[in-house]
Backbone bond lengths (Angstrom), bond angles and torsions (degrees), N, CA, C in turn:
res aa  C-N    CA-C-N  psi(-1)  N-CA   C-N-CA  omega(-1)  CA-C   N-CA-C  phi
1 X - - - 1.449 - - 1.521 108.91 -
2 X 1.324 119.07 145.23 1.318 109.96 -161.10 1.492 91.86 -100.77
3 X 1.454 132.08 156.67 1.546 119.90 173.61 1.649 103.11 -127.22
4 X 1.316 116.67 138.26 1.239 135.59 178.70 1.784 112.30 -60.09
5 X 1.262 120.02 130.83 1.480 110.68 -178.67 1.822 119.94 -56.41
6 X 1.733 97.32 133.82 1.624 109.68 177.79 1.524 103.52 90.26
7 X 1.971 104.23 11.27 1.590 81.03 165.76 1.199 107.02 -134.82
8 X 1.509 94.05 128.31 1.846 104.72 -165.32 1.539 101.48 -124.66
9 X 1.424 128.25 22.29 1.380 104.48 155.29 1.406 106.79 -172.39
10 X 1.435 122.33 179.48 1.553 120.31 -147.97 1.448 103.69 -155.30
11 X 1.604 126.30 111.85 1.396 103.83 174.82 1.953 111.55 -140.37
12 X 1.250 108.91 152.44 1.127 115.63 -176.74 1.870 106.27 -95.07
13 X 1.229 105.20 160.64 1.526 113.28 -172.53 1.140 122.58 -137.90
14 X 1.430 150.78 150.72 1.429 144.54 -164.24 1.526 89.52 -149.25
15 X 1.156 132.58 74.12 1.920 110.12 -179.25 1.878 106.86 -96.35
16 X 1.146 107.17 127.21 1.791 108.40 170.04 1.322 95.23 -133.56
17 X 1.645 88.65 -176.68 1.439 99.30 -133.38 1.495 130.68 120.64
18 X 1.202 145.52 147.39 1.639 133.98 176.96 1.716 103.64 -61.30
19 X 1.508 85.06 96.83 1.929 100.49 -169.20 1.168 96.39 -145.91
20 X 1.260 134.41 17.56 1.694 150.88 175.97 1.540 104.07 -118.35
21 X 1.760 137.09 110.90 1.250 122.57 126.94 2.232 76.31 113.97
22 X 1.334 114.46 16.45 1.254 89.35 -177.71 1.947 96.88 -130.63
23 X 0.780 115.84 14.31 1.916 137.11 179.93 1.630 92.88 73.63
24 X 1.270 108.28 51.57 1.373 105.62 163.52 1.875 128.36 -85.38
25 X 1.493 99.81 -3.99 1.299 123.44 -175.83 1.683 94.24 -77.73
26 X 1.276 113.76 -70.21 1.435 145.50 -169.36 1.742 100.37 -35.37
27 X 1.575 104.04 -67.53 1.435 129.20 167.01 1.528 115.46 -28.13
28 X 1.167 99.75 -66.21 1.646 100.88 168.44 1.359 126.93 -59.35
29 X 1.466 116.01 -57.00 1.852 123.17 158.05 1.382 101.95 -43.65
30 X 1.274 145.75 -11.16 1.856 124.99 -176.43 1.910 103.51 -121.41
31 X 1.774 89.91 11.41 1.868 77.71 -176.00 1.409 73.93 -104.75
32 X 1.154 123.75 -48.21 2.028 120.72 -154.94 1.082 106.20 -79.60
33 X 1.449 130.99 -31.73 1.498 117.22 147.48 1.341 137.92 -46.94
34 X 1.539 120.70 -20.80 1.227 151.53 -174.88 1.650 115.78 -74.42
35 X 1.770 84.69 -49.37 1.706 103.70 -171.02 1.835 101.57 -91.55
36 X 1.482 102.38 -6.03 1.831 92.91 179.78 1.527 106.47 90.65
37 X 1.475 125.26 24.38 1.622 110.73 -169.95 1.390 89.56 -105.41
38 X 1.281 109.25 -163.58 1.576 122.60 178.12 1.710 110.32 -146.27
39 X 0.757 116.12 178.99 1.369 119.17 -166.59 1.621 133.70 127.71
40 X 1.550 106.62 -148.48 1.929 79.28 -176.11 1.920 74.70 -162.86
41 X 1.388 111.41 159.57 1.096 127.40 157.70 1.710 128.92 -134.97
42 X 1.323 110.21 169.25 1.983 104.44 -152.94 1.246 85.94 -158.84
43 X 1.630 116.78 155.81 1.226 135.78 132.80 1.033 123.26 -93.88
44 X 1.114 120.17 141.01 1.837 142.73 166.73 1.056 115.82 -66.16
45 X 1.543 109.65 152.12 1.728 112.53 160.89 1.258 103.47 -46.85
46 X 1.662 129.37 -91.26 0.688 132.11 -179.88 1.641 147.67 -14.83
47 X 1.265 112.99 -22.47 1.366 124.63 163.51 1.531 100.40 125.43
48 X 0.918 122.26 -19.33 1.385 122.97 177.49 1.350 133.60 -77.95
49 X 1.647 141.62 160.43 1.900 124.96 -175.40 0.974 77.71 -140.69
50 X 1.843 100.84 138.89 1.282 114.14 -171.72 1.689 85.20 -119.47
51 X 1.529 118.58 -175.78 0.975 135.90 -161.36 1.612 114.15 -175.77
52 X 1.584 111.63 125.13 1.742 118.28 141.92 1.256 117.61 -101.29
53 X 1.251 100.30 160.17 1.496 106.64 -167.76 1.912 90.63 -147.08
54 X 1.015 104.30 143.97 1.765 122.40 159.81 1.654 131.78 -135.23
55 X 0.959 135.69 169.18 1.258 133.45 172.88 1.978 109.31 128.74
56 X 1.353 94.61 -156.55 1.379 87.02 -174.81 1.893 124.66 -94.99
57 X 1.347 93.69 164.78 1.649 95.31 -153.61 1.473 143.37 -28.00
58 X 1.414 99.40 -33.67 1.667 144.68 -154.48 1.642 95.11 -100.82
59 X 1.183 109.91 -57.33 1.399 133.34 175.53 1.801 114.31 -38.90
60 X 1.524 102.53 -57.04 1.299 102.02 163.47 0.798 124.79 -115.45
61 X 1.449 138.09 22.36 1.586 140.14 134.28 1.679 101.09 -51.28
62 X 1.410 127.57 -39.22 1.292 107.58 -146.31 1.898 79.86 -101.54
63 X 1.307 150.48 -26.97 1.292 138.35 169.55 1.736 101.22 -54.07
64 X 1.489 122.53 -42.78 1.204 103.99 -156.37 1.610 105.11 -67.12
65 X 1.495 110.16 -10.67 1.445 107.15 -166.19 1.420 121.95 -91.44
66 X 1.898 100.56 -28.60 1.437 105.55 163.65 1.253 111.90 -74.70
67 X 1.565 138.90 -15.93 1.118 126.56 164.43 1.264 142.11 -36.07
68 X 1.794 85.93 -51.10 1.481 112.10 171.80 1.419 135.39 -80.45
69 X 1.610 94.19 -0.03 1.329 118.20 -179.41 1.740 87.68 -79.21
70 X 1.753 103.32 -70.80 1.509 121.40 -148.60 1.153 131.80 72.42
71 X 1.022 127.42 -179.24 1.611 134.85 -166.54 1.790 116.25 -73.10
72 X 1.293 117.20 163.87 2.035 80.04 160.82 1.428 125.32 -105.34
73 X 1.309 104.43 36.32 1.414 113.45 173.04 1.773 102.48 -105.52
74 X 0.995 122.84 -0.44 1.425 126.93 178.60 1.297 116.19 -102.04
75 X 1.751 131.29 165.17 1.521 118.60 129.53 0.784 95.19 -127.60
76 X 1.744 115.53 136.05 1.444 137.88 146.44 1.977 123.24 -58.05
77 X 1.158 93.51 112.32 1.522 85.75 -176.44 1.123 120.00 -102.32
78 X 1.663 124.96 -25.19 1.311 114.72 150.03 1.729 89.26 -156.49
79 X 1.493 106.89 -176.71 1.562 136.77 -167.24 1.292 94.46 -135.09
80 X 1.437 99.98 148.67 1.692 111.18 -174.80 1.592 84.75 -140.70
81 X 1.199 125.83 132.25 1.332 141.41 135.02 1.405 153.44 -82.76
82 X 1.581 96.45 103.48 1.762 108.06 -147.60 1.268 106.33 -90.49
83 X 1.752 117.61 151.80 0.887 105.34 170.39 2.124 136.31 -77.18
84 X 1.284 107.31 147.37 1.481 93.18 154.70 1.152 117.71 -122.63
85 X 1.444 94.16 159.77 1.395 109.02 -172.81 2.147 130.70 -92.28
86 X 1.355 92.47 153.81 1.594 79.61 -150.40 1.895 97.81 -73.59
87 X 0.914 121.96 23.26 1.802 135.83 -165.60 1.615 95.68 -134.81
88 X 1.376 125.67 1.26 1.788 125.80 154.81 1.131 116.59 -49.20
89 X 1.222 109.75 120.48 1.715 114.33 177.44 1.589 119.00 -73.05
90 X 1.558 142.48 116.83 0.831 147.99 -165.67 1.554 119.39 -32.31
91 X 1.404 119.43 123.23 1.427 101.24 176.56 1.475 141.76 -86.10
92 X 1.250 102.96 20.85 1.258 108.08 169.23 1.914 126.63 89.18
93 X 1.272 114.48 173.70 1.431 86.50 177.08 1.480 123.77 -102.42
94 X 1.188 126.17 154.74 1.682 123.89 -171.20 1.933 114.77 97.17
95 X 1.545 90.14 -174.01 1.432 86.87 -176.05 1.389 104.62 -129.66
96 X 1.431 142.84 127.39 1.345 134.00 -174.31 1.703 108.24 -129.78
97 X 1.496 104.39 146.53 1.522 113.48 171.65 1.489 91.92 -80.08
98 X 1.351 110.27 138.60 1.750 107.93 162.61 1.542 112.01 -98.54
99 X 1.286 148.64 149.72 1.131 150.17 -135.14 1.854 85.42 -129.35
């Protein structure tokens, strides 16, 4: 996979917890837009918003942590860290809620 310059890392997300119905989607699209990453975020059936994220190292070390922080209209009850795969098709540029 070829990678675009300044992007050195890639991570998948599982966050539950009251992370449904509280702009916890939104929250995430205005930190990783913030930090310069790209990616996309979703809610689940299940109650949970998952998330990829790309860009540089620091960049999403420091989203994964406000993640786990969250908003204060949320609680995060735990984070799951998913894998990706090294055959993931690039995500493109920007950061989007997926509907």
């Amino acid at each position: 996979m070829e990678r675009r310059p300044g992007v050195s890392a890639r991570l998948r997300l599982r966050v539950h917890g009251r992370v449904q119905g509280v702009g916890f989607r939104w929250f995430v699209r205005e930190q990783a837009r913030a930090l310069g990453l790209s990616g996309w975020v979703r809610n689940n059936e299940d109650g949970s918003v998952e998330l990829e994220v790309s860009g540089a190292d620091a960049h999403v070390a420091e989203l994964e942590a406000r993640v786990r922080q969250g908003p204060d209209s949320a609680h995060v009850a735990g984070v799951i860290v998913l894998p990706v795969h090294d055959q993931a098709p690039p995500l493109g540029d920007g950061f989007h809620v997926q509907h």
